[in-house]
TIRO-2110 file (N, C-alpha, C; in Angstrom, 1 decimal):
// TIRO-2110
-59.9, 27.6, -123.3, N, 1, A
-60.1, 27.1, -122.0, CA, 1, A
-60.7, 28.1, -121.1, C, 1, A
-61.7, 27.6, -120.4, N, 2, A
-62.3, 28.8, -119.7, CA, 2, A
-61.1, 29.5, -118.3, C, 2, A
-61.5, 30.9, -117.7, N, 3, A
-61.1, 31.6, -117.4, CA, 3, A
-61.0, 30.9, -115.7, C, 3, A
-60.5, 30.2, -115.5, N, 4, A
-60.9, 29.7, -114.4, CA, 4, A
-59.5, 30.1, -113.2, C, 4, A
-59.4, 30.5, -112.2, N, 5, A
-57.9, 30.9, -111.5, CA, 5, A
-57.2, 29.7, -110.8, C, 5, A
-58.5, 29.0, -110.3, N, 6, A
-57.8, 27.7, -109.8, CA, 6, A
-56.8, 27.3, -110.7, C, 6, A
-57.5, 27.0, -111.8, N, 7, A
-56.6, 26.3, -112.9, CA, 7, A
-55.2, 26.6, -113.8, C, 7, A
-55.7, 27.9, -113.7, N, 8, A
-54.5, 28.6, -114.3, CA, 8, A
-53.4, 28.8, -113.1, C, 8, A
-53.5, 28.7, -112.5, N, 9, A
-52.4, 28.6, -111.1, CA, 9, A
-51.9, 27.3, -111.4, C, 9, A
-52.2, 26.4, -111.3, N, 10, A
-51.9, 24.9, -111.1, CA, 10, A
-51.4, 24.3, -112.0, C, 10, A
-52.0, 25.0, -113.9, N, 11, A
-51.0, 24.6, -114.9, CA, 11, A
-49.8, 25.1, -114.5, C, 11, A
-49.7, 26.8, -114.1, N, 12, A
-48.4, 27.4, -114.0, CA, 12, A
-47.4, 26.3, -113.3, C, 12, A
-47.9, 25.9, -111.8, N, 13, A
-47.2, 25.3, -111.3, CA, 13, A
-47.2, 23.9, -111.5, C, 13, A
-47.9, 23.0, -112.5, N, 14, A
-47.8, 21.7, -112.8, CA, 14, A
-46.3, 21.7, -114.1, C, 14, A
-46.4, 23.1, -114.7, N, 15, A
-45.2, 23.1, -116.2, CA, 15, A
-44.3, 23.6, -115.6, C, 15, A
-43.9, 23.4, -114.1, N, 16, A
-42.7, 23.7, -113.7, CA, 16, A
-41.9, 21.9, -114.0, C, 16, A
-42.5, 21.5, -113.6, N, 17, A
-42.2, 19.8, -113.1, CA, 17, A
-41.3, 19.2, -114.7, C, 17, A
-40.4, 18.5, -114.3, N, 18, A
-39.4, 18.4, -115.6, CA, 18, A
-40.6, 17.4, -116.4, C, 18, A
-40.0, 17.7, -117.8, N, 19, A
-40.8, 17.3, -118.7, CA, 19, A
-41.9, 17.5, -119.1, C, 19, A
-42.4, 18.5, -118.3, N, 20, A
-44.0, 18.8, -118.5, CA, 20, A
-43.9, 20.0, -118.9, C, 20, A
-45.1, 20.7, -119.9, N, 21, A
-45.0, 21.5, -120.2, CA, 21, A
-47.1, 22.3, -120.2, C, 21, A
-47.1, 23.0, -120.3, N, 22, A
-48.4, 23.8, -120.3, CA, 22, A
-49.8, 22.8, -120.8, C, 22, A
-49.7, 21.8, -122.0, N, 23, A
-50.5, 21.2, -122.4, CA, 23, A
-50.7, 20.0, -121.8, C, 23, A
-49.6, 19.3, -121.4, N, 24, A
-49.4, 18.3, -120.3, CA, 24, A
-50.1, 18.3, -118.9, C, 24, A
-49.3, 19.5, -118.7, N, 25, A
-50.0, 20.1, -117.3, CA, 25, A
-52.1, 20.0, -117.3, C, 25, A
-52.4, 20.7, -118.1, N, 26, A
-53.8, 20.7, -118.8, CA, 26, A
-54.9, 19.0, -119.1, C, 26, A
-53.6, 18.4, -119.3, N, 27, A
-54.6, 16.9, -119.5, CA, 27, A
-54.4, 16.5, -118.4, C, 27, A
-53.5, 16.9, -117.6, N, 28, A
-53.3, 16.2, -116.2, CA, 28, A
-54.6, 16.5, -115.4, C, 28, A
-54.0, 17.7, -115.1, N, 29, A
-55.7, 18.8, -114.5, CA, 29, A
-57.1, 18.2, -114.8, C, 29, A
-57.4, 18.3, -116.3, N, 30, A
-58.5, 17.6, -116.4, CA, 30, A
-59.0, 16.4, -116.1, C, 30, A
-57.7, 15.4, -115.9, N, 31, A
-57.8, 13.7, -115.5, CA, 31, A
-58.3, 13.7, -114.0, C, 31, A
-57.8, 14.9, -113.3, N, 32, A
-57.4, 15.1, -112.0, CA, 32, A
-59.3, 15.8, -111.3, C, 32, A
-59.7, 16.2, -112.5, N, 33, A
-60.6, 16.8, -112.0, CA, 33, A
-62.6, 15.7, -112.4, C, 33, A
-61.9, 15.5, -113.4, N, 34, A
-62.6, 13.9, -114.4, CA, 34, A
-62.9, 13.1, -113.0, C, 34, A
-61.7, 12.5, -112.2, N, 35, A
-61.7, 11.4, -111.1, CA, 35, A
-61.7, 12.4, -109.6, C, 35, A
-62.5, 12.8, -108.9, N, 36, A
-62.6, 13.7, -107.5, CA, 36, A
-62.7, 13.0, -106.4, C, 36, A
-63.4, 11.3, -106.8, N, 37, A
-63.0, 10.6, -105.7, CA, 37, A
-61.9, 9.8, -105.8, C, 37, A
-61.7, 9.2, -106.4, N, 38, A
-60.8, 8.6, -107.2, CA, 38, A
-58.7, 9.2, -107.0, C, 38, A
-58.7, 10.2, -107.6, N, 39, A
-57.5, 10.6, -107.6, CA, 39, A
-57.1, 12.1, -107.4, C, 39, A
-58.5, 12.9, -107.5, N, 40, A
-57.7, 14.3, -106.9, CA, 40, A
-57.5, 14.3, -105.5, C, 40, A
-59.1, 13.8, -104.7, N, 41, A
-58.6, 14.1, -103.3, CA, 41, A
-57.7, 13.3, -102.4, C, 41, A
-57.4, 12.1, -103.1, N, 42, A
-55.7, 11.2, -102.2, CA, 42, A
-54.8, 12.2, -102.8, C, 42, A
-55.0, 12.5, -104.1, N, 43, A
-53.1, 12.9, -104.4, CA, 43, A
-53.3, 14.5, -103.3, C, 43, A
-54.5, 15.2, -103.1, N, 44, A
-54.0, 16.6, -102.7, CA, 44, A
-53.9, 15.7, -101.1, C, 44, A
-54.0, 15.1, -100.2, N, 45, A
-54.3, 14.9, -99.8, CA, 45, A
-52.9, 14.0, -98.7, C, 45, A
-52.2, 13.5, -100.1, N, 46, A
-50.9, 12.7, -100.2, CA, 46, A
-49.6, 14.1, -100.4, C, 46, A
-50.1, 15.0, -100.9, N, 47, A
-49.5, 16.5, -101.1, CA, 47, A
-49.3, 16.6, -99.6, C, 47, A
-50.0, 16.9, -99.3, N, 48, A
-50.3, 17.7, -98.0, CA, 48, A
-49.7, 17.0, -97.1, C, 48, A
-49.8, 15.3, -96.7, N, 49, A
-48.8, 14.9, -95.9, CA, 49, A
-47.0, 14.9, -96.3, C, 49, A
-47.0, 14.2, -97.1, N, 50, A
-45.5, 14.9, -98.0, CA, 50, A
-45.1, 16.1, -97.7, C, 50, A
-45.8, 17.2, -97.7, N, 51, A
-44.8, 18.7, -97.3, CA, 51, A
-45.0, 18.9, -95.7, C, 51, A
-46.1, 18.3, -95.1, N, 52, A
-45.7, 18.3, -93.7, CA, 52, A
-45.2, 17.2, -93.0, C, 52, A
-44.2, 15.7, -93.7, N, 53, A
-44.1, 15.2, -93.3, CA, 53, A
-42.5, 14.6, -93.6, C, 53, A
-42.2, 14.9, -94.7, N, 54, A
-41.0, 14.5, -95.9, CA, 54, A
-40.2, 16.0, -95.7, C, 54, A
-38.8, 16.1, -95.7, N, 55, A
-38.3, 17.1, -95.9, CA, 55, A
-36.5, 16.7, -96.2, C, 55, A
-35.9, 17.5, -96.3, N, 56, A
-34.5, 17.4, -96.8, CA, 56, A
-34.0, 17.3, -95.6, C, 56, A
-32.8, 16.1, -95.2, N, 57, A
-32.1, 16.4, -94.4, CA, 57, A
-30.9, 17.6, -94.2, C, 57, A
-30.7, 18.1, -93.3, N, 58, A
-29.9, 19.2, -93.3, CA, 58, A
-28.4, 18.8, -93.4, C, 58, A
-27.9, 17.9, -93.1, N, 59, A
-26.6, 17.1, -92.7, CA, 59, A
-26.0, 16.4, -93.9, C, 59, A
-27.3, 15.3, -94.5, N, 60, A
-27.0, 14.5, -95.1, CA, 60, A
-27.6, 14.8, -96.9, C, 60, A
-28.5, 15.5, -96.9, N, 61, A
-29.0, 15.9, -97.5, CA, 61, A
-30.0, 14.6, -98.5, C, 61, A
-30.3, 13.8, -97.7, N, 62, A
-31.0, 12.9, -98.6, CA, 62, A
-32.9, 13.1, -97.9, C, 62, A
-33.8, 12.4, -98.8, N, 63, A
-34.8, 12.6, -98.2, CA, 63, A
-35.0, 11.9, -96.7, C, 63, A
-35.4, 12.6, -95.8, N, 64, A
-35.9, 12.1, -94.6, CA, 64, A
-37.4, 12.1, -93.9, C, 64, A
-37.7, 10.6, -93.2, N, 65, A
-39.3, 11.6, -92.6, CA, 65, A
-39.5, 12.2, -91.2, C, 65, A
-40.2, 13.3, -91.0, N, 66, A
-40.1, 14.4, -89.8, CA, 66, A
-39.9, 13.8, -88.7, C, 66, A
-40.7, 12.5, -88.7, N, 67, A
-41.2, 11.6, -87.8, CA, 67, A
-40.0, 10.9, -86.9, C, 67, A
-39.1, 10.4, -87.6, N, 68, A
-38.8, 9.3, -87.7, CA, 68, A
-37.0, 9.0, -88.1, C, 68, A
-36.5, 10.5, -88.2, N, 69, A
-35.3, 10.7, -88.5, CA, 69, A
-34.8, 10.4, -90.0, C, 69, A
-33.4, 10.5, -89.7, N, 70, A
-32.5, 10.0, -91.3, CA, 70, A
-32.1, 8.8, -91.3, C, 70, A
-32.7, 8.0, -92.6, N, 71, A
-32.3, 6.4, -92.4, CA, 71, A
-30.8, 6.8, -92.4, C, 71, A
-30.4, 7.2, -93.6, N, 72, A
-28.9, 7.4, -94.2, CA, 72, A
-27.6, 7.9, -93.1, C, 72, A
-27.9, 9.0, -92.8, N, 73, A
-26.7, 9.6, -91.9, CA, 73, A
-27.1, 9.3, -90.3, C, 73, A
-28.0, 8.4, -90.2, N, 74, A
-28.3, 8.3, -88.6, CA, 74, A
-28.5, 7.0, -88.6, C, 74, A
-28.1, 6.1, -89.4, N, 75, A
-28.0, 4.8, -90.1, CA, 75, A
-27.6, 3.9, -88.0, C, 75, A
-27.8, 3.4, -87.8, N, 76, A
-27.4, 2.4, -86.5, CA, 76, A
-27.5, 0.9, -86.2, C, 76, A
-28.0, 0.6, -87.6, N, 77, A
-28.2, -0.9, -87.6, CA, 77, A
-27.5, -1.4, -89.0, C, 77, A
-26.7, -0.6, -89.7, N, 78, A
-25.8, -1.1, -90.6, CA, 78, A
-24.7, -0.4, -90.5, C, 78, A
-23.4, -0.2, -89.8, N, 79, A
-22.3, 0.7, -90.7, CA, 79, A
-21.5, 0.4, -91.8, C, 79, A
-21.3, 1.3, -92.5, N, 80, A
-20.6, 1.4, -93.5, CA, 80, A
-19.1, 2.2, -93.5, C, 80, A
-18.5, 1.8, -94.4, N, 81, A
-17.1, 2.6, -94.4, CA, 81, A
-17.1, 3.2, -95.7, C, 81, A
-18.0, 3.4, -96.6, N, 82, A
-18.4, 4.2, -97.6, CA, 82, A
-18.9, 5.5, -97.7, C, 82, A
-18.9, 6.3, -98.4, N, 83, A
-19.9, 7.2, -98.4, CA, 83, A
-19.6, 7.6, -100.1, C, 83, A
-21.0, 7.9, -100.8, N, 84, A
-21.4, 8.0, -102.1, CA, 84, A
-21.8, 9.4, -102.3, C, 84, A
-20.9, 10.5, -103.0, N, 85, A
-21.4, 11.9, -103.1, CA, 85, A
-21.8, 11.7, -104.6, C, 85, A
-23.4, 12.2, -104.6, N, 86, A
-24.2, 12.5, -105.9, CA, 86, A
-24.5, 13.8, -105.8, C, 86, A
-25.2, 14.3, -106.9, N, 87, A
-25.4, 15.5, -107.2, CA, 87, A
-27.0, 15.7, -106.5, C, 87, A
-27.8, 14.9, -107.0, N, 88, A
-29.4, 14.5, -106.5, CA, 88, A
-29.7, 13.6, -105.6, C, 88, A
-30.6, 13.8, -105.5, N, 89, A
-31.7, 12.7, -104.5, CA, 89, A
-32.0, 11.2, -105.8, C, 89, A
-32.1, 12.3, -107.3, N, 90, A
-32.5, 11.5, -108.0, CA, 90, A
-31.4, 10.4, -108.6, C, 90, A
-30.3, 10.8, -108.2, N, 91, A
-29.2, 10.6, -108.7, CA, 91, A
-28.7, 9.1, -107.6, C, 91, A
-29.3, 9.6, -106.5, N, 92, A
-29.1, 8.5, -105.2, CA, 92, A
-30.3, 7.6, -105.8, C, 92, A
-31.2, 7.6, -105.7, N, 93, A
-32.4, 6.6, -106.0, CA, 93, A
-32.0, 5.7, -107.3, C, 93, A
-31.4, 6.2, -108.7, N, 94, A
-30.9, 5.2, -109.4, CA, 94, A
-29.7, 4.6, -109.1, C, 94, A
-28.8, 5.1, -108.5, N, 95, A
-27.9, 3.8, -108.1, CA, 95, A
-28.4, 3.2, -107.1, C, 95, A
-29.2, 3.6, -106.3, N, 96, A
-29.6, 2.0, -105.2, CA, 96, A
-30.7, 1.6, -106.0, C, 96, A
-31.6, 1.8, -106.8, N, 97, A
-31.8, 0.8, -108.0, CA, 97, A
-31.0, -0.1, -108.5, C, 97, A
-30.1, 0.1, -108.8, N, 98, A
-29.4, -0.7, -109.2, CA, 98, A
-28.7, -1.8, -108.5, C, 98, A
-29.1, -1.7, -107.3, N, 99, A
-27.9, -2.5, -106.2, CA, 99, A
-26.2, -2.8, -106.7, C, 99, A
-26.1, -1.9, -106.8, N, 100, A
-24.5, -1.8, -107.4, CA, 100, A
-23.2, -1.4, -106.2, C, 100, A
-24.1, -0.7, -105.6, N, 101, A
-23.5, 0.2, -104.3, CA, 101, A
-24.2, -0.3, -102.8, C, 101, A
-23.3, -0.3, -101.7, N, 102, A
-23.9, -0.3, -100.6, CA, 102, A
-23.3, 0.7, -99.7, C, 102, A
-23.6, 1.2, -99.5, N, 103, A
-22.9, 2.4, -98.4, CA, 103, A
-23.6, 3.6, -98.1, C, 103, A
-22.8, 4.3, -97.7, N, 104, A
-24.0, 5.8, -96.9, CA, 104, A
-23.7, 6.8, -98.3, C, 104, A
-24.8, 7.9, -98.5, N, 105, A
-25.3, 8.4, -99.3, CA, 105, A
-24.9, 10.4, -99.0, C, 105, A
-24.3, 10.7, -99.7, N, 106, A
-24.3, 12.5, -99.1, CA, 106, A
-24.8, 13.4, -100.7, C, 106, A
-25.7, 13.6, -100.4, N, 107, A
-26.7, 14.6, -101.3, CA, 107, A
-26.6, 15.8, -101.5, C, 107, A
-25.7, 16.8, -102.1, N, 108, A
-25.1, 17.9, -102.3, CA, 108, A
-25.8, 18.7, -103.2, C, 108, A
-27.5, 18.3, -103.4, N, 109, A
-28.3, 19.2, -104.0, CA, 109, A
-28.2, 20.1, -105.1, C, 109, A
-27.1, 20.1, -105.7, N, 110, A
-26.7, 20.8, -106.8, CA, 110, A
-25.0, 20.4, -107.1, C, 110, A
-24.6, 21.5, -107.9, N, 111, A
-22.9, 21.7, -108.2, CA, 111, A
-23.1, 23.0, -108.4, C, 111, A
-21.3, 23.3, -108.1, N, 112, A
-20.6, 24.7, -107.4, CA, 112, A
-21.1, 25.8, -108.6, C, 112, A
-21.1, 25.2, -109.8, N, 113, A
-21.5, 25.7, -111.1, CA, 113, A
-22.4, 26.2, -111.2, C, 113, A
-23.8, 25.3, -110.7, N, 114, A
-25.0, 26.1, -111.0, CA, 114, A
-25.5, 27.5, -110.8, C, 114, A
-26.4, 27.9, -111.7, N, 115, A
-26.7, 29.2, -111.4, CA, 115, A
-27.6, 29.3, -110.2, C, 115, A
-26.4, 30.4, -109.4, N, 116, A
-27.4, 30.5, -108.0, CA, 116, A
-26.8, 29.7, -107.3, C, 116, A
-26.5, 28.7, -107.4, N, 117, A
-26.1, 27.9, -106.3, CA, 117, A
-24.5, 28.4, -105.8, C, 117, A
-24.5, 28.7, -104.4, N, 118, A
-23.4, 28.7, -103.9, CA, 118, A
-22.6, 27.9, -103.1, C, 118, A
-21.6, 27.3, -102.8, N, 119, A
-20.8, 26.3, -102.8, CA, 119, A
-21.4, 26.1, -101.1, C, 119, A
-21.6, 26.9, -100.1, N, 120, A
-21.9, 26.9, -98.6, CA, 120, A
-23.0, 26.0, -98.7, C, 120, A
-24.5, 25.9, -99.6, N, 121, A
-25.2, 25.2, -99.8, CA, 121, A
-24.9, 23.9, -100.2, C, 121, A
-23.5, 23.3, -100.9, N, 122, A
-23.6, 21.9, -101.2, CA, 122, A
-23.5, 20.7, -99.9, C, 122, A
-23.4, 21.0, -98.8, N, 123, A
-23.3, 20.3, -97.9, CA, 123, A
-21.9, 19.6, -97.3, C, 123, A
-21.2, 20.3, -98.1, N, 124, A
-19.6, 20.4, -98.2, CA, 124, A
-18.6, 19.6, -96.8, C, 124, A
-19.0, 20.8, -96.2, N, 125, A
-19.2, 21.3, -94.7, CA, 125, A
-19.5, 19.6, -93.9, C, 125, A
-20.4, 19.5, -94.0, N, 126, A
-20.9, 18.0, -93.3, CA, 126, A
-20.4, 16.9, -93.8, C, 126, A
-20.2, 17.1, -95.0, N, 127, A
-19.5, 15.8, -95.3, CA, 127, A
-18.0, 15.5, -95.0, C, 127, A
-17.2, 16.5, -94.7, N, 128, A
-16.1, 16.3, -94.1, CA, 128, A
-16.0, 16.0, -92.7, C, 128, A
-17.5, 16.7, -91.8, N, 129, A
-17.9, 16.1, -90.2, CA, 129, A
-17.9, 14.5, -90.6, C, 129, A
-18.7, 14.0, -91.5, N, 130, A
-19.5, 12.6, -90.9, CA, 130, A
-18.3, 12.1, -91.8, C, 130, A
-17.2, 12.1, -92.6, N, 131, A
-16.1, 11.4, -92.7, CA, 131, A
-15.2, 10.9, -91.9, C, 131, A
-14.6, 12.3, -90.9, N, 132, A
-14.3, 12.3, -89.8, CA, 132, A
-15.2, 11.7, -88.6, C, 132, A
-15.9, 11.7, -88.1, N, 133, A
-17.1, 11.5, -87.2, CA, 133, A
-17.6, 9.8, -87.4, C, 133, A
-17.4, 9.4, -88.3, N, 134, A
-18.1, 7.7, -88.9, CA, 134, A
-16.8, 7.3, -89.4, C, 134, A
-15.6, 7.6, -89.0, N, 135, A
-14.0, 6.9, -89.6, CA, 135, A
-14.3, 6.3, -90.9, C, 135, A
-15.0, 7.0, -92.2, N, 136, A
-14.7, 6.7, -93.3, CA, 136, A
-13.7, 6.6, -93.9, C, 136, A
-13.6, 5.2, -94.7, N, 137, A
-12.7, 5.0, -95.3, CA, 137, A
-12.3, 5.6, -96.8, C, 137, A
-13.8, 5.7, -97.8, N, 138, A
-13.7, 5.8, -99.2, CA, 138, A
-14.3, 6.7, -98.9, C, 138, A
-14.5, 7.6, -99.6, N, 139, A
-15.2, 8.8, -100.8, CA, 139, A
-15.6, 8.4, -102.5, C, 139, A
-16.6, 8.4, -102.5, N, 140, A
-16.8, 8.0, -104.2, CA, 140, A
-17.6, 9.3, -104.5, C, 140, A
-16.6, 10.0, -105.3, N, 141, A
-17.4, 11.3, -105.8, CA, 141, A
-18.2, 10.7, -107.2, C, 141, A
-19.6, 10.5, -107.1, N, 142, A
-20.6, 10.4, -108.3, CA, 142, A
-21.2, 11.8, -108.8, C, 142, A
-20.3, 12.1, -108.9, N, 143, A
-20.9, 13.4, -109.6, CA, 143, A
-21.3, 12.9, -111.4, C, 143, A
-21.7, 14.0, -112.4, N, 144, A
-21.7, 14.1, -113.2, CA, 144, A
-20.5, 14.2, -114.5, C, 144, A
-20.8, 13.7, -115.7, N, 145, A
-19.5, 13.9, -116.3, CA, 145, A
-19.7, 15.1, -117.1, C, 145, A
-20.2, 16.6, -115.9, N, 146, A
-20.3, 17.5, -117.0, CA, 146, A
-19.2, 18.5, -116.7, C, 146, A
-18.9, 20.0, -116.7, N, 147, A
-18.2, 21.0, -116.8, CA, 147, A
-18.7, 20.8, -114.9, C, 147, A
-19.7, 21.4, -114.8, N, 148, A
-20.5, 21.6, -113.5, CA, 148, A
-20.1, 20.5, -112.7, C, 148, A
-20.2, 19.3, -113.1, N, 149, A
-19.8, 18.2, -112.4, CA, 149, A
-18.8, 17.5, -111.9, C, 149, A
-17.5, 17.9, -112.8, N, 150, A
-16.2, 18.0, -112.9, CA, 150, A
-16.0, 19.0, -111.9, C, 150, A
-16.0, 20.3, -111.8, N, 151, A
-15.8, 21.3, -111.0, CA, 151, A
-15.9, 21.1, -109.7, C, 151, A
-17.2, 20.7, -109.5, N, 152, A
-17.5, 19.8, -108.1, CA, 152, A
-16.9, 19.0, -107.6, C, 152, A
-16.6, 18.0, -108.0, N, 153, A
-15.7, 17.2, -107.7, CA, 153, A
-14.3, 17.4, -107.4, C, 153, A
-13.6, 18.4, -108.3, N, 154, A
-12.5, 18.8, -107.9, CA, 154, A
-12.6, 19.7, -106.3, C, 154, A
-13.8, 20.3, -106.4, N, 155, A
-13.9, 21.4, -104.9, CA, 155, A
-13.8, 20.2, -104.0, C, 155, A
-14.8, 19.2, -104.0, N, 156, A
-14.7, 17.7, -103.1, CA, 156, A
-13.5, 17.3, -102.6, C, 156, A
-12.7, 17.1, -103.4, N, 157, A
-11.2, 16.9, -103.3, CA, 157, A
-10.5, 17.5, -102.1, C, 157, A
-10.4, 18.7, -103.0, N, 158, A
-10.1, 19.7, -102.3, CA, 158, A
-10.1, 20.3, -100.9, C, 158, A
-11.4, 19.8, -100.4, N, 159, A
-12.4, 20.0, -99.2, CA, 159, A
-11.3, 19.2, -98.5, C, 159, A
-11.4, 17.9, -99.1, N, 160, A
-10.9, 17.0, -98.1, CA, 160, A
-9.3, 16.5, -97.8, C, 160, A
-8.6, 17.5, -98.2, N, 161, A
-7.4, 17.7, -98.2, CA, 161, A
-7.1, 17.7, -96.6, C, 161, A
-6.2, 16.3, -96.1, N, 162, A
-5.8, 16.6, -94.5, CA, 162, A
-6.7, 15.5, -93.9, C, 162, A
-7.4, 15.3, -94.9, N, 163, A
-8.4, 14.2, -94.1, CA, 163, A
-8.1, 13.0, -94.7, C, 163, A
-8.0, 11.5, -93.6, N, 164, A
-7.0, 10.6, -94.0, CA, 164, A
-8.3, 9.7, -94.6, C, 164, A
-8.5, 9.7, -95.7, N, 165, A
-9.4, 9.0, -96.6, CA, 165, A
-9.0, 8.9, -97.5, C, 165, A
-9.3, 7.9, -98.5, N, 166, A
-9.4, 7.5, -99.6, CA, 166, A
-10.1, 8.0, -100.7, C, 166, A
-10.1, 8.7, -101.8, N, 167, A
-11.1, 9.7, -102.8, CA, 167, A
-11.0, 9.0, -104.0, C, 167, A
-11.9, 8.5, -104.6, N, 168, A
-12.7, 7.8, -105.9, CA, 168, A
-13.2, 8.2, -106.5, C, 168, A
-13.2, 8.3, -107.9, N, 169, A
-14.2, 8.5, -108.7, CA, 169, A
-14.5, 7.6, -109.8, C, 169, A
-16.1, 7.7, -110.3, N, 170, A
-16.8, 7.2, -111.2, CA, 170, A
-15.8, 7.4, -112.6, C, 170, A
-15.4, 6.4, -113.4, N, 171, A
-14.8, 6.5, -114.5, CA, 171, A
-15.2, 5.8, -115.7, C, 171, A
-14.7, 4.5, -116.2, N, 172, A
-14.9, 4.1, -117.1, CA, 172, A
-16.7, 3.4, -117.3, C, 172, A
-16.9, 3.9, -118.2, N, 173, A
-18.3, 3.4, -118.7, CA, 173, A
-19.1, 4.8, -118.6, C, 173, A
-18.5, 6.3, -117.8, N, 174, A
-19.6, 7.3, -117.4, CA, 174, A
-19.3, 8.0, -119.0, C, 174, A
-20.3, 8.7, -119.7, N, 175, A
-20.0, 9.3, -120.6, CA, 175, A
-19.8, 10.4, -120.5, C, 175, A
-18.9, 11.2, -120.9, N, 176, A
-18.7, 12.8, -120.9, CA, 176, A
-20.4, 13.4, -121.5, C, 176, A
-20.3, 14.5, -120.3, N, 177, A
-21.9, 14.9, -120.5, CA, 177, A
-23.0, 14.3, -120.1, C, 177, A
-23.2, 13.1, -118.9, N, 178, A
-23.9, 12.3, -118.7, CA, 178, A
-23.9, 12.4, -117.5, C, 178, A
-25.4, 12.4, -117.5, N, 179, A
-25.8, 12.6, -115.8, CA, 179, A
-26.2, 11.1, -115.0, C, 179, A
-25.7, 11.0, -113.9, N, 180, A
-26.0, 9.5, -113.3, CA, 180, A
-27.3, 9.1, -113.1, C, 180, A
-28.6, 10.3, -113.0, N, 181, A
-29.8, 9.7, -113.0, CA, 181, A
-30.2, 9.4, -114.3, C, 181, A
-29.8, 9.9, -115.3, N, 182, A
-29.9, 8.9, -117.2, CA, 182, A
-29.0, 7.9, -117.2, C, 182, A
-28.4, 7.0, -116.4, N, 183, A
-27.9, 6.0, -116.9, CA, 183, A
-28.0, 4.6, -116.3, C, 183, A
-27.6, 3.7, -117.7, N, 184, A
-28.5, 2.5, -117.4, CA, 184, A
-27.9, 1.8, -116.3, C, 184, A
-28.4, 0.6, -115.9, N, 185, A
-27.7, -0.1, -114.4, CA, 185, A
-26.1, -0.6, -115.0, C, 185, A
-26.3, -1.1, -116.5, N, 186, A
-24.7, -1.7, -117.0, CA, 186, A
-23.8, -0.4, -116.6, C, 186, A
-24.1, 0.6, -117.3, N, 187, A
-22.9, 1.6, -117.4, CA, 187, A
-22.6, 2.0, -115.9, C, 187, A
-24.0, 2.1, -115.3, N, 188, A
-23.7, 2.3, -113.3, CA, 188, A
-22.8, 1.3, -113.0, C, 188, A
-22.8, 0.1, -113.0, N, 189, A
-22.1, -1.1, -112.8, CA, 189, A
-20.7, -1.1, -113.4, C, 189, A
-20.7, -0.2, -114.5, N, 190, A
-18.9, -0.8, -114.8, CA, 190, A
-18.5, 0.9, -114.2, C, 190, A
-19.4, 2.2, -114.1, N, 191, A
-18.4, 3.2, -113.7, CA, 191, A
-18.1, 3.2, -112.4, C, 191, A
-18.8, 2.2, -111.3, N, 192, A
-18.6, 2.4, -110.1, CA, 192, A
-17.4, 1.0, -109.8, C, 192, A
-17.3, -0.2, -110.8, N, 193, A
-16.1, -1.1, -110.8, CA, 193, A
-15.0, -0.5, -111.1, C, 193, A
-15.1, 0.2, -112.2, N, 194, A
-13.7, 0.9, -112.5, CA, 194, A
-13.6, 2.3, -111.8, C, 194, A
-13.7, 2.6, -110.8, N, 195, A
-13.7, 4.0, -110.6, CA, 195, A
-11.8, 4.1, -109.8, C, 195, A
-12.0, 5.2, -110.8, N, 196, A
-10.6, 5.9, -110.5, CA, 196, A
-10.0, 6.3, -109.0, C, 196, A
-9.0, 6.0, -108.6, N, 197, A
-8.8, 6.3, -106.9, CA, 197, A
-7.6, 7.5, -107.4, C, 197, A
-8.1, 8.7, -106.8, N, 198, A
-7.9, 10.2, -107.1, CA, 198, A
-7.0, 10.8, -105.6, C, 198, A
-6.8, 9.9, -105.0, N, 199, A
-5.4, 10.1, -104.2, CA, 199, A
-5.9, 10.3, -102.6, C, 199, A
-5.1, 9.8, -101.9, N, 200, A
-5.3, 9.9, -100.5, CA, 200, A
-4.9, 11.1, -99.7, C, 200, A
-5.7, 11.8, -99.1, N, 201, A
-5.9, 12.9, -98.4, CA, 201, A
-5.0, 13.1, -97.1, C, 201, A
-4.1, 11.9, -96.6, N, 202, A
-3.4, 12.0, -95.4, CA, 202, A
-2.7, 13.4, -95.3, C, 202, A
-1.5, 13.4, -96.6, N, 203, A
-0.9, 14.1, -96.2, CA, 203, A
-1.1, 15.8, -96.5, C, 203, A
END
């Protein structure tokens, strides 16, 4: 491949992206450079509004636009007595695929587990505000059925000790070791019907 810097920057950063890897990255580039009216200059172009326009909410942590606020935690034309703790954004997007769930959404961007991640970054903190603050009734911890995922969920708990809510979890149908953005709408559908009620916080 010739010596080119543009390119070699951009594989670097295209084989970050899950599933992609150095060769991937390369056919991409080339397709991207093949089509210049076509598809490089919308997508850099669709880049460039997305990072100045799209950003993480700080509160709720789901995606919001700059413009225009948070549908989710600034919600005023639907309330809910729900609220759905995932691990992802990606994790949020397949269950409301699924229309299985209706309720507010809290995005905790990782678990207590991960490397690097420290527990002050999961959004912990706020989700105990907007429980309290929006008189929530349920908590559905969607976490993961992993070690990391587990962990989390118990800190959730935990958090919310004193706070008069109701705490849920995802159970039958989730598989040990299974992440909710790999799973199909059935298994979404029977882990969020059967989900386990993990005790009330009053006292």
């Amino acid at each position: 491949m010739q010596d080119i810097n543009e390119i070699e920057e951009l594989v670097k950063l295209i084989s970050k992206l899950p599933g992609l890897g150095p060769k991937s990255a390369k056919r991409i580039i080339l397709k991207l450079i093949s089509n210049r009216e076509e598809i490089l200059k919308p997508t850099a172009n669709a880049l460039g509004k997305l990072f100045k326009n799209v950003s993480r909410c700080h509160f709720c942590g789901t995606l919001k636009s700059n413009t225009e606020g948070c549908n989710n935690c600034e919600n005023t034309t639907q309330k809910f007595n729900k609220i759905c703790i995932v691990e992802t954004i990606g994790d949020q997007w397949s269950i409301e695929n699924s229309n299985i769930y209706k309720g507010y959404f809290h995005i905790l961007g990782g678990t207590v587990s991960s490397a690097g991640q420290r527990k002050e970054d999961l959004l912990i903190n706020s989700l105990v505000e907007r429980v309290k603050r929006d008189k929530i009734e349920e908590v559905i911890i969607a976490t993961s059925a992993t070690v990391e995922g587990m962990t989390t969920a118990y800190y959730i708990k935990d958090s919310l000790k004193g706070v008069n809510v109701k705490v849920s979890k995802l159970a039958h149908g989730l598989p040990v070791g299974g992440e909710i953005e790999n799973l199909d709408d059935g298994t979404l559908f029977s882990a969020f019907k059967n989900r386990n009620g993990v005790g009330n916080n009053a006292d």
